[in-house]
C-alpha positions in Angstrom: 153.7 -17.4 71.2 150.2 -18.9 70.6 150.3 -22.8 71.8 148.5 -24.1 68.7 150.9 -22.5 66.1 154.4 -23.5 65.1 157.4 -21.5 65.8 158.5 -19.4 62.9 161.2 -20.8 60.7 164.5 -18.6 60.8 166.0 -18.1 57.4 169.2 -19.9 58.9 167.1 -23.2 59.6 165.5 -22.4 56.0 168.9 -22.5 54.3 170.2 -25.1 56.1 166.7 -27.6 55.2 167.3 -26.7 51.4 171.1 -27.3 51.7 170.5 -30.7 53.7 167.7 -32.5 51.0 169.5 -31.0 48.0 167.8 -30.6 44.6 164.2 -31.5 44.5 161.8 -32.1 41.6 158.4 -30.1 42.7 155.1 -32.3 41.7 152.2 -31.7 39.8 150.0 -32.6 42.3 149.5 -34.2 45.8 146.0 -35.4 45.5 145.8 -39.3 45.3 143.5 -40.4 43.0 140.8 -43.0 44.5 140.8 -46.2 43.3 138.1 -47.1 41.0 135.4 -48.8 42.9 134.7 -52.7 42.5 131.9 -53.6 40.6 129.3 -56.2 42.5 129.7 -59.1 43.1 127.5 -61.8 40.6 125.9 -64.8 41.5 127.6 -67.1 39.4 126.0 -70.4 40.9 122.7 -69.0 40.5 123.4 -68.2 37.0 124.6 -71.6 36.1 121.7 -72.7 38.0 119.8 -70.9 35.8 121.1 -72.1 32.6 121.0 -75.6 33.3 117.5 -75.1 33.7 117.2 -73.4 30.3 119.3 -76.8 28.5 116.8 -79.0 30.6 114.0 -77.4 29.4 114.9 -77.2 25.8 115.0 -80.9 25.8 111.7 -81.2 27.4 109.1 -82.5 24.6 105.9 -81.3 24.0 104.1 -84.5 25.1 105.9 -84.4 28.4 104.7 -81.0 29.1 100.7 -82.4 27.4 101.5 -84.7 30.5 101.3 -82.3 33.5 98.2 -81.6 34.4 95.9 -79.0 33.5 94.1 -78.3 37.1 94.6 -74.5 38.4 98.1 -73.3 39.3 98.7 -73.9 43.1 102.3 -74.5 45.0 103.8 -73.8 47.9 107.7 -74.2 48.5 108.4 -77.2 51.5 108.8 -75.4 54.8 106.6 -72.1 54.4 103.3 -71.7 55.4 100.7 -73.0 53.1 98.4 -69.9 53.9 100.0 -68.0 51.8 98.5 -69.4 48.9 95.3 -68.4 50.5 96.6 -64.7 51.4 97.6 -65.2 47.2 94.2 -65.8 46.3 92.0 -63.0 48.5 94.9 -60.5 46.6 96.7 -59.8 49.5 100.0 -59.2 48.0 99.8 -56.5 44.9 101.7 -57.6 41.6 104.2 -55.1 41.0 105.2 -56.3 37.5 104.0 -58.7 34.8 105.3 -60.3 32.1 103.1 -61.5 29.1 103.7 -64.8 27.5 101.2 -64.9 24.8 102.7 -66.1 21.5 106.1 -67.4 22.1 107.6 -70.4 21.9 108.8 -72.8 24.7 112.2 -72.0 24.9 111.6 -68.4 24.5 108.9 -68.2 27.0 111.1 -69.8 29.4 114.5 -67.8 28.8 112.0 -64.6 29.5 110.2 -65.8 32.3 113.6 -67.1 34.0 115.1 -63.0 32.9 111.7 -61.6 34.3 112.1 -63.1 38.1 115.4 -62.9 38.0 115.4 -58.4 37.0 112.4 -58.3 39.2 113.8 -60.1 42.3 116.9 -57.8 42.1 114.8 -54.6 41.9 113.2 -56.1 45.0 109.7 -56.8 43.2 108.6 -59.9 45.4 105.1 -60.3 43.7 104.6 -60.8 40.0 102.2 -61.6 37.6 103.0 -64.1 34.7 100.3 -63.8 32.0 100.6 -67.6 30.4 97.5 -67.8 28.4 94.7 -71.4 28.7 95.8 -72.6 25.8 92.1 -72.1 24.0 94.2 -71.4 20.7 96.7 -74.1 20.9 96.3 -77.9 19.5 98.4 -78.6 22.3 96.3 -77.0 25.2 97.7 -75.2 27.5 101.6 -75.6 27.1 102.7 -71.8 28.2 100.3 -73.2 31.7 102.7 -76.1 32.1 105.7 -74.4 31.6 105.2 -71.7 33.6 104.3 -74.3 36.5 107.5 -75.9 35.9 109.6 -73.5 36.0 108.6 -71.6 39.0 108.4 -75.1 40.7 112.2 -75.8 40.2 113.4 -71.8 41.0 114.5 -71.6 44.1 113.8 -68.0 44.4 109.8 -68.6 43.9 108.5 -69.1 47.3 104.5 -69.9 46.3 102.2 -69.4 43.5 98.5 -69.7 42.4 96.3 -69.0 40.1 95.2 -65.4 39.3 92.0 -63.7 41.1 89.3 -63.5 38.0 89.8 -60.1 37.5 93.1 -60.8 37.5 93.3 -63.0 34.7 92.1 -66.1 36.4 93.3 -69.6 34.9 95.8 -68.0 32.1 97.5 -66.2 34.7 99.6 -66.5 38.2 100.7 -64.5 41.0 104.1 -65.7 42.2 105.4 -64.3 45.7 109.5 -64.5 45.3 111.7 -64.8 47.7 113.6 -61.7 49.2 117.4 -61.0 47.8 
């Protein structure tokens, strides 16, 4: 006999097998079926995070937004390098994306801009443009500008952000560098 093969089973042993389990209902199969797998996981905190944000900022007034300055976008989150606005400036980091906030109102300027980050940071798009406008059109000046400042000052995924390069839409626009997921 070979070593790696089983004995043959004797029609004696056969009968007797059958006789010991007694009648027997055959299956229609003896695959298992993997479970389904889990969706991910969500960020709830960040979400509600997120959408106390969005309340806040639909009580904000337009005269408290008329009350933030108007001087180029420029910030820097506590604890990182403040060259980076610099290496923001000379164009070092290339805006994947861009969003365009041209004609909307407050609220729905925000709820987009707050979506935008938020699709682009999961994509892994860490450098975005947002396209807020001067204000040349608006009684109010520039209140897209403020917004936009505000906002990306109080998300804690936004690590700096500046001002656009001229040819990159200069005053109404800004390059924000996000942080990593």
């Amino acid at each position: 006999m070979h070593k790696n093969r089983p004995a043959p089973i004797s029609d004696e042993d056969a009968a007797l097998f059958r006789h010991a389990i007694g009648e027997v209902t055959p299956i229609a199969s003896d695959r298992v079926v993997p479970e389904r797998p889990r969706p991910p996981p969500k960020a709830r905190q960040r979400m509600r995070d997120e959408e106390a944000v969005v309340a806040e900022l639909a009580q904000v007034s337009i005269a408290e937004l008329e009350a933030a300055q108007d001087e180029p976008l420029s910030w820097v989150r506590g604890g990182h390098n403040p060259r980076l606005l610099r290496r923001l400036g000379r164009g070092e980091f290339s805006a994947r994306a861009e969003i365009d906030l041209h004609g909307l109102t407050v609220a729905a300027a925000q709820a987009a801009l707050s979506r935008f980050l938020t699709d682009c940071r999961q994509r892994g798009v860490l450098c975005v443009r947002v396209i807020h406008g001067k204000g040349l059109n608006s009684p109010e000046g520039p209140v897209l500008k403020r917004l936009t400042d505000r906002v990306l000052r109080q998300r804690g995924d936004v690590l700096a952000f500046r001002a656009a390069r001229p040819n990159d839409g200069g005053g109404g626009a800004a390059i924000v560098l996000l942080r990593r997921p």
